[in-house]
C-alpha positions in Angstrom: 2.9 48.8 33.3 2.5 47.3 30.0 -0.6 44.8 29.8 0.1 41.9 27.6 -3.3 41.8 26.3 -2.2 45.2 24.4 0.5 43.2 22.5 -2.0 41.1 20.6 -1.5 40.8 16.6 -5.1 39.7 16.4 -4.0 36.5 14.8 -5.7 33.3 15.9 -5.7 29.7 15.6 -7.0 30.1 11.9 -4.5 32.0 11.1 -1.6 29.6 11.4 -0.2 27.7 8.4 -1.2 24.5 9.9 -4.1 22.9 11.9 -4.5 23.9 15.6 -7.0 21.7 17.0 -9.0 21.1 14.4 -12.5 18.9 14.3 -10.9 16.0 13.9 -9.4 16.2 17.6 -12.3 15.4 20.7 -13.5 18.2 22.4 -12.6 16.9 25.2 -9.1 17.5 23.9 -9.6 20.7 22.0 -9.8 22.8 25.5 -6.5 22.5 27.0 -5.2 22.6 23.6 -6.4 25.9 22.8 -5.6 27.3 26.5 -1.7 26.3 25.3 -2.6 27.9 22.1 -3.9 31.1 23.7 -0.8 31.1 25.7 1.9 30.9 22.9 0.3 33.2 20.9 0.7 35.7 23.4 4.2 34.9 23.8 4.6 35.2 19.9 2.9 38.7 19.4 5.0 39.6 22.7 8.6 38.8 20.9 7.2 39.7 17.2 5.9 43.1 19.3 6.9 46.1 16.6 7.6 48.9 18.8 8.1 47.1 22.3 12.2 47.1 22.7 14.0 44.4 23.4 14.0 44.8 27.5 10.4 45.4 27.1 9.9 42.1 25.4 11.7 40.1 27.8 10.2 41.2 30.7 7.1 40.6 29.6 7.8 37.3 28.7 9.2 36.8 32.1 5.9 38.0 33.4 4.2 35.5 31.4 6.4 32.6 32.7 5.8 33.9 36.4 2.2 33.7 35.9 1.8 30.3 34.3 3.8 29.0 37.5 1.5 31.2 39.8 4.9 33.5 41.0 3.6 36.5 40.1 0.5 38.5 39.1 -2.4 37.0 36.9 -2.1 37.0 33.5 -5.6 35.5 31.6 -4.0 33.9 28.9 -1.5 32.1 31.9 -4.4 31.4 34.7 -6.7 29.6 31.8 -3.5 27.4 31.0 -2.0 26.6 34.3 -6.2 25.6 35.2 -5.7 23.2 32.2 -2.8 21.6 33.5 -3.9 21.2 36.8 -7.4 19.6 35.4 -5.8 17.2 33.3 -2.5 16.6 35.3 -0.4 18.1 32.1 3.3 19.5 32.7 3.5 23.2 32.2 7.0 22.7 31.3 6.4 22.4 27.5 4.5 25.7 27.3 7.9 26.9 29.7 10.2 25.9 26.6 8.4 27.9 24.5 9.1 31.2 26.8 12.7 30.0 26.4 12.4 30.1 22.5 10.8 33.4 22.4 13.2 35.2 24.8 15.6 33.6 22.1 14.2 35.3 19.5 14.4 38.5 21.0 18.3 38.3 21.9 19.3 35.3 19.3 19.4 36.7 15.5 21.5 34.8 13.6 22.0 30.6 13.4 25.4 29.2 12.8 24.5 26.2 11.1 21.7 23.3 10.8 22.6 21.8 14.9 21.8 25.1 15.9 19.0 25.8 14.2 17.7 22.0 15.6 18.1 23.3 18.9 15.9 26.4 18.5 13.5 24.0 17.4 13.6 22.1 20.4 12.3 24.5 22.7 10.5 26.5 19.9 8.6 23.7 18.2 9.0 20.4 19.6 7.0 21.1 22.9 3.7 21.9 21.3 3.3 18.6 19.9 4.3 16.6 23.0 2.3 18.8 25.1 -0.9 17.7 22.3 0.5 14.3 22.5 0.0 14.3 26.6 -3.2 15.7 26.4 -4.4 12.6 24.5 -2.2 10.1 26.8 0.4 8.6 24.2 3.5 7.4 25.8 6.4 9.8 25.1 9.3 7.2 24.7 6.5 5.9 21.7 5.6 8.6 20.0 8.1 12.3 20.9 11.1 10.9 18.7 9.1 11.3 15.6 7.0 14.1 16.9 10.1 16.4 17.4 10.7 15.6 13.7 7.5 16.8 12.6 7.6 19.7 14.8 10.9 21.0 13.8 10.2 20.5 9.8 7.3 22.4 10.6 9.3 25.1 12.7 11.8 25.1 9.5 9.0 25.3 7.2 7.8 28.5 8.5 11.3 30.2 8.3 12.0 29.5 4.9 8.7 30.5 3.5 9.0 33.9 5.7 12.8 33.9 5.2 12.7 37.5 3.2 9.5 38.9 5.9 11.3 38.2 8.9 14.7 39.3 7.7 13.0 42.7 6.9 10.4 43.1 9.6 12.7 42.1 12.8 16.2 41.4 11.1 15.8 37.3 11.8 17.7 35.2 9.9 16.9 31.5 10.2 18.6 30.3 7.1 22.1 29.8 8.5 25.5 31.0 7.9 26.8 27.4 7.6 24.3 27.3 4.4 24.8 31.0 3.4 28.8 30.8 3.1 28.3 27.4 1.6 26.5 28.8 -1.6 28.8 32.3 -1.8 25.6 33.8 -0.9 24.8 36.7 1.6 22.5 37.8 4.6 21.3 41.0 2.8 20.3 39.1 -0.1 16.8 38.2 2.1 16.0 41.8 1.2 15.6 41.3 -2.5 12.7 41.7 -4.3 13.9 38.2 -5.7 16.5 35.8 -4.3 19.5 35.4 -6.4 20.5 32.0 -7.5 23.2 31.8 -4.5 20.3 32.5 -1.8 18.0 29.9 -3.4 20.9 27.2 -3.3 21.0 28.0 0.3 17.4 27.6 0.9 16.9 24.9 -1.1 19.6 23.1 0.9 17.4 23.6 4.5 14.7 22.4 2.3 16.6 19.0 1.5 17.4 18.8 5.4 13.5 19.6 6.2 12.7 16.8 3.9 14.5 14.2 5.7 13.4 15.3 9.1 9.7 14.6 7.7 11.0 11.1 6.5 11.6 10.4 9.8 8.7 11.8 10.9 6.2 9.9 8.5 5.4 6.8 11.2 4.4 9.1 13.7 0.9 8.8 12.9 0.8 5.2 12.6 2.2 5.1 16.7 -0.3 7.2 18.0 -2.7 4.9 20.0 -6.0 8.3 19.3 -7.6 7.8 16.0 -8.3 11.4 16.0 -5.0 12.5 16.7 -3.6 10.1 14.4 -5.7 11.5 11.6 -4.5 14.9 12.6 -0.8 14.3 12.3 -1.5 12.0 9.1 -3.3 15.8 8.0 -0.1 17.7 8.6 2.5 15.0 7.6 1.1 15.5 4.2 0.3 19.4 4.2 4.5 19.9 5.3 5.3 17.7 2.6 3.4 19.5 0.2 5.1 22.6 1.4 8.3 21.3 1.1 7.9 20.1 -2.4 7.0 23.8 -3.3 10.2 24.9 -1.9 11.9 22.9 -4.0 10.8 25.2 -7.2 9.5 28.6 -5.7 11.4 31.8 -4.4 9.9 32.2 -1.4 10.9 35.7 -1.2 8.4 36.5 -4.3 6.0 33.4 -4.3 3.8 32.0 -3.0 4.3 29.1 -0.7 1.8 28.0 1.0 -1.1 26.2 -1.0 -4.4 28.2 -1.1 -7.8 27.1 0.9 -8.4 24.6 -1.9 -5.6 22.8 -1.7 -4.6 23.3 1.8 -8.5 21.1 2.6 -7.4 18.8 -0.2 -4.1 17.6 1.2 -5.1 17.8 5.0 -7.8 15.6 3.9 -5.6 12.9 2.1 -3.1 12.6 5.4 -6.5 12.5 7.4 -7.6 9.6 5.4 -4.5 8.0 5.0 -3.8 7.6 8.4 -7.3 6.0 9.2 -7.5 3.7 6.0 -3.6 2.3 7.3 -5.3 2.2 11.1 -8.3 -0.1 9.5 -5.8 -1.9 7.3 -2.9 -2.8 10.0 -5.1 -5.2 12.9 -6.1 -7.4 9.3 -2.6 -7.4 8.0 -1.5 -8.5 11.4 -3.4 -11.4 11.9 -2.9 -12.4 8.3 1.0 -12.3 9.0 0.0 -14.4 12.7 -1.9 -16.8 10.6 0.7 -17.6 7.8 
């Protein structure tokens, strides 16, 4: 039998293109966070796996899905998370969708067009940042409409800036064919050493899309009721937007993308600061406005 802990990539949390738990969350927070991060990034290197095939994969995602729910044998990465839950009373059902979305990604190459792609994102992004959002106790029907924007402009994010690695390394294609056929381009264009200009017009039209997800996103920082939390989403709302104005003028399948360490601290810190200067700002504007 195959044991998951062989599947590892040997990425980590420091790895990923945006914060996981950083310092600015409690540390009180930080440990059922990182169990759920532990426990998706064994999924991950699972369905990203190079050599395991594709029954291979999903059985040992299945195994990992049994575990978390205590059906079948222990898994480390599944025991630590379904203890988590049970300490803090968390659902394991977010950690569930993400099975979902990896067993998709395994069987589920291609994406018709931008509802589709949305609804990936909904079991492959969206439940990580309502699971962080029940670990710190904000109230879903406040705060998971403009969380599931973040988290799928995030998800989107990610594709386009790895559009030509993961067309290459595991034949994904997350730009779709509504997009594609729109600009006369083609799938096998991912594999240039450049994208021609009918490529980039399809990438740059996800990137428009993106951009309006993370307009609705943008008062999601101001509804969380955590000061820590809300600095941390203020930190990414401005690191994706960032990203998504690069994607307006780079290739992403011969540039660079992502900002470098520099600018990556810059930005996080800006949305950080933002978020608590508008926090210190809003309970004086308030009782001006109650006063006038």
């Amino acid at each position: 039998m195959i044991d998951i802990a062989d599947t590892s990539s040997g990425k980590t949390h420091r790895d990923e293109n945006f914060p996981v738990a950083s310092v600015l969350i409690a540390p009180q927070n930080r440990a059922p966070i990182m169990a759920f991060y532990d426990f998706v990034r064994a999924a991950d290197d699972i369905s990203d796996h190079p050599t395991l095939t594709r029954q291979q994969k999903l059985d040992l995602l299945e195994r990992l899905d049994l575990a978390l729910m205590n059906r079948g044998p222990e898994e480390p990465v599944a025991t630590r998370l379904r203890d988590a839950c049970r300490a803090r009373r968390l659902d394991p059902q977010h950690a569930r969708d993400l099975i979902t979305a990896f067993m998709r990604d395994v069987t589920y190459l291609r994406y018709r067009d931008w509802d589709d792609l949305i609804y990936y994102c909904r079991y492959s992004a969206m439940p990580v940042g309502r699971f962080v959002c029940d670990v710190h106790g904000e109230k879903p029907e406040r705060v998971w409409a403009a969380n599931d924007a973040l988290c799928a402009a995030l998800q989107v994010i990610n594709h386009l800036q790895d559009c030509g690695k993961d067309y290459r390394n595991l034949d994904r294609v997350y730009v779709t064919a509504e997009s594609l056929a729109a600009h006369g381009a083609r799938v096998e264009m991912l594999a240039e050493a450049r994208a021609p200009a009918p490529l980039l017009a399809a990438i740059r039209d996800l990137n428009e899309k993106t951009e309006a997800l993370l307009a609705q996103a943008r008062p999601f920082a101001d509804l969380i009721s955590d000061t820590r939390l809300a600095m941390e989403v203020g930190a990414i709302q401005v690191l994706a937007e960032t990203l998504t104005a690069r994607l307006r003028v780079a290739d992403p399948l011969c540039d660079k993308v992502h900002a470098g360490k520099l600018g990556f601290a810059f930005a996080g810190v800006r949305g950080a600061l933002g978020a608590l200067v508008r926090r210190a700002v809003r309970p004086r504007r308030a009782a001006a406005d109650a006063t006038s």
